[in-house]
N, C-alpha and C positions, 0 to 999 in steps of 0.2 A: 505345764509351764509355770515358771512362780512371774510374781507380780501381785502390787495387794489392790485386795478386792476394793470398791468404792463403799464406801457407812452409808451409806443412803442411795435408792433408787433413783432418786434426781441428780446424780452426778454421773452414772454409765457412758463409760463410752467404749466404743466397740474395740479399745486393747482392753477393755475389764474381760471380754467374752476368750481372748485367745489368754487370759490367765488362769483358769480351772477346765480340768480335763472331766471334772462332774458335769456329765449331763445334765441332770438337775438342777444344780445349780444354776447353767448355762443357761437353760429356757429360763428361769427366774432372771440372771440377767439382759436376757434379749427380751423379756418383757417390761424391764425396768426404762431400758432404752428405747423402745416402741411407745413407750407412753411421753419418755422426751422429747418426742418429733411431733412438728407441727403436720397441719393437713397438708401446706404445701411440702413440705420435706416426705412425709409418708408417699405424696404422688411422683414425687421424684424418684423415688427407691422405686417405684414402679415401673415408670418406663425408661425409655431409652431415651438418650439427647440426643443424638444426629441431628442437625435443622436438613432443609430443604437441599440448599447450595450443597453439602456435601453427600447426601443422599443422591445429587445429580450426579459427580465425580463418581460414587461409586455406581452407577449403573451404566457405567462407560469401562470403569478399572472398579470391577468390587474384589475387594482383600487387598484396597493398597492400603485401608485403615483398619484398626476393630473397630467395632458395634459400640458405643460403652451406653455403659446405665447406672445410674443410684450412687452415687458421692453426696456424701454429706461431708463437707470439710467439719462443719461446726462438733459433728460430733464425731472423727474420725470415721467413718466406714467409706470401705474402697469402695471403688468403682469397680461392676462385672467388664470385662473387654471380652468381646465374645466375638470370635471368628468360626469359618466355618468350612467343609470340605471332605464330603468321602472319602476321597482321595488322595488326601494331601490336603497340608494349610495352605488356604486362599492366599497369606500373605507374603508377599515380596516373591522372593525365587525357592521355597520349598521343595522338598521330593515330591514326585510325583507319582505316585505307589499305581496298581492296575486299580481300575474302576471297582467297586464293591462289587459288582456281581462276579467277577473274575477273583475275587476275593473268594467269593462264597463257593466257585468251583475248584479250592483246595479244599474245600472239606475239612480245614484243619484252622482247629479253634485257638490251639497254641500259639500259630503264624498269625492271627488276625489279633492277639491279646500284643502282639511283638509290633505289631504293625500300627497296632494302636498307643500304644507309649513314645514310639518314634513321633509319630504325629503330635501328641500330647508335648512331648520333648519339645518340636519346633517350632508348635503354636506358643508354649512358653516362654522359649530361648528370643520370641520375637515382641513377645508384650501383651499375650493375652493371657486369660485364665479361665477364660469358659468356652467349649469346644463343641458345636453344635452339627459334628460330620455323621453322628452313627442314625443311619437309615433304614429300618428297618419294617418298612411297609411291604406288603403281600404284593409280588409280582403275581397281575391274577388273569394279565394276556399281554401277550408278546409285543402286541403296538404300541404300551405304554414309555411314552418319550423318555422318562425316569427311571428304567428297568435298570440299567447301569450303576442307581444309585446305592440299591437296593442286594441282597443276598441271595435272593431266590423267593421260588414261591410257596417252600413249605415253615410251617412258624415253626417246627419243632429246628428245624435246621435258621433260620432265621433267628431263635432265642438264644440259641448257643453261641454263633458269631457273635451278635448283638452281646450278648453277657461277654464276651470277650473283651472284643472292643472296649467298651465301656472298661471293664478291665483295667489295660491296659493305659487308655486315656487318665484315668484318674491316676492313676500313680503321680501324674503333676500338676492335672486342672479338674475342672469341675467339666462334668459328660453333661451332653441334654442325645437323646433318644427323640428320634419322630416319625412321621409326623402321625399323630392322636387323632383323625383314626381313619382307618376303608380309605385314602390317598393314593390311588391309583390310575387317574387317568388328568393327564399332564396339563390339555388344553381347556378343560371344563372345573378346572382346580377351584377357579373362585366360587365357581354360580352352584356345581352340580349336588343335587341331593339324593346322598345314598340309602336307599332304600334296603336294610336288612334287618332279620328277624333278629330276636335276643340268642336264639341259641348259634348262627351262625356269628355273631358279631364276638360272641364269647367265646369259640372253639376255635374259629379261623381267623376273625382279625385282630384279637388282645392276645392269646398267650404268649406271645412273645414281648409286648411291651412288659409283662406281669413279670417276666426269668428279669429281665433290666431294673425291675422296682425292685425283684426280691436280692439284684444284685448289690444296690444302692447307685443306682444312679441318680445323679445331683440334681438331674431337671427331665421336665418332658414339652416338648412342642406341639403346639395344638398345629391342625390341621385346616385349609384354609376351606375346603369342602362344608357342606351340610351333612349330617347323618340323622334320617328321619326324621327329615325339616326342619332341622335345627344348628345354626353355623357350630362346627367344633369348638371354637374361640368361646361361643355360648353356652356349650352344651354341658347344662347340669349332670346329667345321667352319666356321660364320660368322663368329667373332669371332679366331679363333687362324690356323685353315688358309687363310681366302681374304683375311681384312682385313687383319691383322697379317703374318703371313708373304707369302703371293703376292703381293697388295696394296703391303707394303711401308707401311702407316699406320704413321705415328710418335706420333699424336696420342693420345687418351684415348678409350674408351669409358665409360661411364656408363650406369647404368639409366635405363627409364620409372619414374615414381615410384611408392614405397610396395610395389609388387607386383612390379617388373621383377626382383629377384631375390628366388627362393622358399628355394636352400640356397644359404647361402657358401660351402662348400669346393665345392659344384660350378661355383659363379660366378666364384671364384677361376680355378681349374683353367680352367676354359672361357673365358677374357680379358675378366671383367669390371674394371673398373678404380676407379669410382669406385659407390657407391651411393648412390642420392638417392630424398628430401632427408634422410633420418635413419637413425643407425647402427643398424642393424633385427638383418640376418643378417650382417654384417659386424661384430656384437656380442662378446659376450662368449663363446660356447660356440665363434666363428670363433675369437679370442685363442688361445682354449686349446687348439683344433686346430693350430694354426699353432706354439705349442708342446711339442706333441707331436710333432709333424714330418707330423701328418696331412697341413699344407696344406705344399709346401716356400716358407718364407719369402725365397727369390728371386724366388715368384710376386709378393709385396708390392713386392721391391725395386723388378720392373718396372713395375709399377703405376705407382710412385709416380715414379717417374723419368720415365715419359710425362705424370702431371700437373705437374711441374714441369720438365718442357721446354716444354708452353704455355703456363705460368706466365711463364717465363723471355722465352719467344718473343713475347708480347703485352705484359709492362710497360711498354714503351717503347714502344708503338702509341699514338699520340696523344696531346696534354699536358692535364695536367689541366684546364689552365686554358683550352683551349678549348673546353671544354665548357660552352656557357651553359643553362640549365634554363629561359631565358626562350624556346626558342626551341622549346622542347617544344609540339606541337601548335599552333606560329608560322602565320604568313600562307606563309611557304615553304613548311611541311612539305602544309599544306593546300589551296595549288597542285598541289603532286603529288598527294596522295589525287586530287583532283579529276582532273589527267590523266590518271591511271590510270584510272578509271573511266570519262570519254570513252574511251578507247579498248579497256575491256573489254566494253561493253554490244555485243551480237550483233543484227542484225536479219534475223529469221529467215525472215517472212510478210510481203510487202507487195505486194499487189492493188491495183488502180484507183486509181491514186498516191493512199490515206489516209494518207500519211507521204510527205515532212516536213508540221507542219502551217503552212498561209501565214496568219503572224497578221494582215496583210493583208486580208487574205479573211474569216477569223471576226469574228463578233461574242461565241461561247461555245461553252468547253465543257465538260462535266462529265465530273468525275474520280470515280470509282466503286469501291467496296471500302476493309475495313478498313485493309490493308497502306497505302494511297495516304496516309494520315496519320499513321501509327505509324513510330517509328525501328527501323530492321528491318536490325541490321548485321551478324547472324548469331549464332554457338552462344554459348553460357554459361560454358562449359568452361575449360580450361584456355588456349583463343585468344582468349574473351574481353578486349577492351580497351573501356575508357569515358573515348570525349570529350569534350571541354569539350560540343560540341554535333554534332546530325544533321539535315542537311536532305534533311528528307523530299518524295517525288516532289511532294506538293500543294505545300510548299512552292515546290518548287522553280517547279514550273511557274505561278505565283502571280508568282513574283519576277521571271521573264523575259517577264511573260503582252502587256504595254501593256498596249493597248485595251480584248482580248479581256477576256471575264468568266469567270472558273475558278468555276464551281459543285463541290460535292461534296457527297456522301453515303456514308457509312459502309456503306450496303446492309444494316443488319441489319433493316430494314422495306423489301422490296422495293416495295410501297405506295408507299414517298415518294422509294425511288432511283429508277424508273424514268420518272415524269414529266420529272426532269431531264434523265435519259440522251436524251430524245425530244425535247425542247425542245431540244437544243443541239444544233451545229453539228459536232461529234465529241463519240464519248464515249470515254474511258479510262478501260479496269476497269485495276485493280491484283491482280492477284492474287500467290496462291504458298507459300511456307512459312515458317516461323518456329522459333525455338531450341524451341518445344515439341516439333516434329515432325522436325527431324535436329539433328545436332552429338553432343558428347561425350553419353555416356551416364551421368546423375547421381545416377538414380533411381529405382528400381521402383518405390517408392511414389508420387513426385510426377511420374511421367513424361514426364520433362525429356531431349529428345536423343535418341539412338540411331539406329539405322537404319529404314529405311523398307521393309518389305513391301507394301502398295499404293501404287505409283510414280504412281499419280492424286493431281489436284489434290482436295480437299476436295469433295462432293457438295455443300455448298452453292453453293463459287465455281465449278462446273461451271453451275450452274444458274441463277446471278449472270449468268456469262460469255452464255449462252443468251437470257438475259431481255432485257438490253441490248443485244444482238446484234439480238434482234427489234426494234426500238424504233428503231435508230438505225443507219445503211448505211454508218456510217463508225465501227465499232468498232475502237480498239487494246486488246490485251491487252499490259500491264506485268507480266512475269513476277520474281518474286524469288525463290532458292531458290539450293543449292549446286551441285545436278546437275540431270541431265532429270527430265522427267512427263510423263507418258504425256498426247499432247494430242489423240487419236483422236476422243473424246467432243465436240469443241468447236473444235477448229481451221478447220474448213470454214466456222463459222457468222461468222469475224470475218475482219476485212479485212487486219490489220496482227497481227504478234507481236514484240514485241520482248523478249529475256534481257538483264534489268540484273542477278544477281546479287545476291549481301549485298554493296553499294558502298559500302561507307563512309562517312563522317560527311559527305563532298560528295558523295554518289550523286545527292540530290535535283536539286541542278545540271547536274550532267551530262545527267541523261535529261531534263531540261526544253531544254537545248541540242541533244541528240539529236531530240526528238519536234517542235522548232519548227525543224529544219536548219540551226540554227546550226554546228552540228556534224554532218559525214557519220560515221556510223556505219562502226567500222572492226574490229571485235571477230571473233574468227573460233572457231569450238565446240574448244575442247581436248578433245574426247571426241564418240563415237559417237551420236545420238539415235536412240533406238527409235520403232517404232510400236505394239510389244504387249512386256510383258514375255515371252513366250517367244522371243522372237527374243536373249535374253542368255544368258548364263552362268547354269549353277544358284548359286542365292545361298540361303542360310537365315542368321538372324539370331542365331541360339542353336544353331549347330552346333559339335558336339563336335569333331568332326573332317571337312576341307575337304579335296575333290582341288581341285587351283589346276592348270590344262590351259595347255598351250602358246598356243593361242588367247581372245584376249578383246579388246573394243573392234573398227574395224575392221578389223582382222587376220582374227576370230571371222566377222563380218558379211561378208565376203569370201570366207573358203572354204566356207562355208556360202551363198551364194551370196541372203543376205538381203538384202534393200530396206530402207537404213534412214529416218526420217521427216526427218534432216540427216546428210550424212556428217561424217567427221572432219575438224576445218579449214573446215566451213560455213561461210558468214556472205557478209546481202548489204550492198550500198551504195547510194546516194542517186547514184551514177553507174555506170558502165559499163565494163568492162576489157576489153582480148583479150591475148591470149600471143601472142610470134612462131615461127617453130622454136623445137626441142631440139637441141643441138649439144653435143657432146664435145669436146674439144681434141686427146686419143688415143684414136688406134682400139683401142689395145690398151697394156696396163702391167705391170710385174712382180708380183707377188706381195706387193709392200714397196711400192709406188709408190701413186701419188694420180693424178685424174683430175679437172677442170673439168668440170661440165657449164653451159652458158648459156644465157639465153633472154631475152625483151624483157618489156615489158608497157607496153600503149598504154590511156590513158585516151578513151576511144569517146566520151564524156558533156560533158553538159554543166557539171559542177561538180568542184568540186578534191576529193580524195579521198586514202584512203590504202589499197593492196590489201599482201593478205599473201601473199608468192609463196609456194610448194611442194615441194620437191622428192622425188619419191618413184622409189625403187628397186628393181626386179622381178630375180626368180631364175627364168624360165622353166628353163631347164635343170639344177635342180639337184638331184644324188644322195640328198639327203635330204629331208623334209619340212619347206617356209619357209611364209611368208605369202606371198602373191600380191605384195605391197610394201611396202615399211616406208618412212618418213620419216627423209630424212638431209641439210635444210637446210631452211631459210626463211629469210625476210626481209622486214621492212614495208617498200613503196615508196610514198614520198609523190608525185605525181602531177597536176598541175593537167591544164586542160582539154584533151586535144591531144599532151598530152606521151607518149611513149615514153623510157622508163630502162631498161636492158641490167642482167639479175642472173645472176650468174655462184654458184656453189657448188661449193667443195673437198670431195672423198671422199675419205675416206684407204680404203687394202682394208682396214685393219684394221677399219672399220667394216662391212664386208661380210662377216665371217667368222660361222661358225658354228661352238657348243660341240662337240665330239667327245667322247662322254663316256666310251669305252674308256679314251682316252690321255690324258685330261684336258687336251685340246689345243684351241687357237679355229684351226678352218680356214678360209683362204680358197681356193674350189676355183675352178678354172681352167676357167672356160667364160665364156657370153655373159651380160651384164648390161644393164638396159633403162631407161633415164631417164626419166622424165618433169614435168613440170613445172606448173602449175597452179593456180587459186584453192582447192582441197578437195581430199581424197582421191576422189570420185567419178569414173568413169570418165567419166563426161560433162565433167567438168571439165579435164579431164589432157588437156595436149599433147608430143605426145612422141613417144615410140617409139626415141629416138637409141639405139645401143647404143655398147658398148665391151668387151673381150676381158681375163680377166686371163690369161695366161699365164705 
């Protein structure tokens, strides 16, 4: 950019910084300007203004405003506006994309980078420039209220959306990734303290925030939990010693709002940076620590010199003027929601072909359960986004039906749903959960959200599912929810299951093109399904304090040597696959080096299809205690009838290495390694065996 530089450090002002594309230069002039600001203007860069009054507004309608923080008119720097939404921007009437975890069962990093600029696009087109939707904490058991918000539960598959996303977002605003760190149980967010080792904290719940630094993501969100007794908002060891330092982040941390930081001068101290939305403990008793030398005022310098290096770093991301607000929640954006949701919906159970159904062939069928009418796009919370509009499953399947006659009933008189369900040619219950029963946690009183301790579906829709199962030999169950349910009670009795998800505002579309095979089903489970809750990790909902174990998901289900009800990467299709060999390219590699492994996949079937290969990792030989295999590629391959496509996957060792937590070192040890290749993590699924040597 031209524009002349200021002759002296005391005249900076933040258009000197978007006039030189020299780095170098730039930290010289964001330091020129950091020494122009008073204490109270450094504290202002800091937090957020919201006062009270609108903080109230928004916790009734949150996203009818942004967030904003740090305007210095005096010395030109903007204000951050920061909005927020997994799913879609909070603000105004936005797309409503399928929930992130429905995200994370397309398996496909491309569509979540697509899915992310769209979002990026409409938080921009509407006034903000800082984007705080991409969630990418450890699903690490099924009852956590926020499972939805998230990708799944393994980080290798969790960094690579995450690097997406982020992606894809920045192409127009500045990302923040969170929450910083072991955030995973919904109702105990504020108080609970996670209790885990160094080498689990390192293997299992960072390297995915790490793929998002080395991405450049503009910011990170601390976590409102404790991790070994120490608030995240505090927590030197995560925010100073591995992000900042080892890490190497340039960008900004920022709290969870309202409560992410409990004392300033230990928020200070410990690398917090900015607090949000309002100047709370960053107030006035911080001021005057900070002039007493309690806090050292270098701590602010650096603060504030990382919010405006992404201040600096993003003004010139995209022009303003290409931002059209008419395109917010457009026929574009809502193409995608809709392919995203083809491609997240999982088909789980399908017996004596009652899927797809040949409209051909019916005359009727009736659609069964409250859910099949109700716009059902997930929590309330802070990921709350509201559509111009939701099409719902009846809908949907209404809209794509011909001939066929779509009967329905609500089922709250099983009396008058079940003559239908019998009468008709298939029946489809809709079942599942709703923003009452998980999502953000809002309310002891009005008990809205939180997590789930009985991972069954409601005893009525068990008994729903039952009723019309009797009645009619070709029942589908339409599941909706953010994670699993225990489906022990009822899965035997019906012929078809299919996982749509909270799918967004075209979900209804989608599974009506799914259910009539318009669309092969190509969704694969981002997480482990149970068959009984003891086969998981202990979970409690209001615990004080959490041991978080090296094992969880199939990792857990693996050396534990459980059966689970789908493994990891489940999911069937409407045609047929086989794998060919496993092959390695080197029998053997250095220590620093990379490895191919390849393999085919032939579509067996009769219809065009899309499969999600696999590639997983085994440590037979190794000194310390791993998982049986971890997942270190995939890839969707589209497929017609006949066809064979060759898919190859890079391993780097450094992906192979384990934490050493004497030396605080990541090793890679030098023995034999075991590829394999596959539709799921299930042993029956996996072709392979190829090995390779690092030496």
């Amino acid at each position: 950019m031209e524009g002349r530089l200021p002759q002296r450090d005391d005249q900076v002002t933040f258009a000197d910084l978007l006039a030189t594309d020299d780095p170098i230069e730039r930290e010289r002039l964001i330091a020129g300007l950091v020494a122009r600001m008073s204490l109270k203007e450094k504290i202002e860069e800091m937090t957020g203004n919201s006062g009270w009054p609108k903080l109230a507004v928004m916790a009734v309608r949150y996203g009818l405003w942004t967030f904003d923080s740090g305007k210095i008119a005096r010395l030109g720097i903007p204000a951050l506006r920061f909005t927020d939404g997994p799913r879609g921007v909070c603000l105004n009437h936005s797309t409503c994309f399928p929930v992130a975890i429905a995200r994370g069962a397309t398996w496909d990093a491309d569509l979540n980078r697509r899915v992310g600029s769209a979002v990026g696009y409409e938080a921009r087109a509407q006034g903000a420039n800082f984007y705080g939707g991409v969630c990418i904490n450890v699903l690490r058991h099924p009852g956590w209220g926020r499972a939805q918000e998230t990708f799944g539960e393994d980080p290798f598959h969790l960094g690579l959306l995450g690097v997406a996303t982020v992606e894809g977002a920045q192409r127009h605003l500045m990302a923040c990734a969170k929450h910083f760190a072991c955030n995973s149980i919904e109702e105990a967010r504020f108080f609970v303290d996670v209790k885990v080792d160094e080498r689990t904290l390192r293997e299992v719940y960072l390297p995915h925030f790490k793929k998002c630094v080395d991405a450049g993501v503009a910011s990170i969100m601390s976590a409102y939990n404790k991790v070994n007794g120490t608030y995240c908002g505090h927590n030197e060891h995560l925010l100073r010693d591995i992000l900042k330092n080892e890490w190497e982040f340039d960008g900004l941390v920022m709290s969870d709002f309202v409560w992410g930081v409990r004392n300033g001068l230990a928020a200070a101290k410990g690398g917090m940076d900015i607090e949000m939305p309002k100047r709370w403990r960053f107030g006035r008793r911080f001021k005057k620590a900070v002039k007493h030398g309690d806090v050292p005022e270098k701590l602010l310098d650096e603060s504030v010199t990382r919010i405006l290096r992404q201040k600096a770093r993003f003004a010139g991301v995209g022009s303003s003027s290409e931002y059209d607000r008419g395109r917010v929640a457009g026929r574009e954006h809502a193409e995608l929601a809709l392919e995203v949701a083809r491609k997240s919906i999982v088909l789980l159970k399908n017996e004596g072909g009652a899927l797809p159904l040949e409209r051909e062939e019916l005359k009727s069928i009736a659609v069964i359960g409250l859910l099949g009418a109700l716009p059902n796009i997930g929590d309330r919370g802070s990921s709350r986004v509201n559509p111009p509009y939701v099409i719902t499953p009846l809908q949907g399947l209404r809209n794509r039906a011909g001939a066929v006659d779509v009967l329905y009933d609500n089922a709250k008189d099983m009396s008058t749903a079940l003559p239908k369900a019998a009468g008709a040619d298939a029946a489809i219950v809709v079942a599942g959960l709703n923003y009452k029963q998980e999502g953000e946690f809002l309310s002891s009183i009005a008990m809205v959200g939180g997590d789930r301790e009985d991972l069954s579906l409601p005893t009525a829709q068990v008994e729903m599912i039952k009723a019309v199962a009797g009645v009619n030999d070709r029942c589908v169950v339409v599941l909706e929810g953010g994670s699993a349910v225990t489906l022990g009670e009822w899965i035997d009795y019906v012929q078809a299951v299919v996982m749509l998800w909270y799918p967004g505002m075209e979900g209804g579309h989608a599974i009506a093109e799914v259910l009539y095979g318009d669309t092969n089903p190509s969704g694969r489970l981002p997480f482990t399904w149970h068959r009984s809750v003891d086969q998981l990790p202990f979970f409690d909902k209001k615990a004080k304090s959490m041991d978080y174990g090296y094992f969880h998901g199939y990792r857990h289900f693996e050396r534990e040597g459980l059966d689970p009800q789908f493994p990891f990467g489940f999911g069937l299709s409407y045609t047929t696959c086989e794998y060919g060999p496993v092959s390695v390219d080197k029998g053997s590699i250095g220590k620093d080096g990379s490895v191919t492994v390849s393999s085919s996949v032939t579509n067996t079937g009769t219809l065009p299809g899309e499969e999600v290969a696999q590639l997983y990792i085994g440590y037979p030989h190794s000194s310390v205690v791993r998982p049986v295999k971890e997942l270190k590629g995939f890839a969707r391959v589209g497929l017609g009838p006949g066809d064979t496509k060759a898919v190859s996957f890079k391993v780097d060792t450094a992906d192979l290495a384990y934490y050493e937590t004497d030396n605080g070192e990541w090793i890679v040890e030098e023995m034999e390694y075991v590829a394999q290749v596959g539709p799921s993590s299930g042993d029956s699924d996996l072709r392979g065996g190829a090995s390779f040597k690092v030496e």
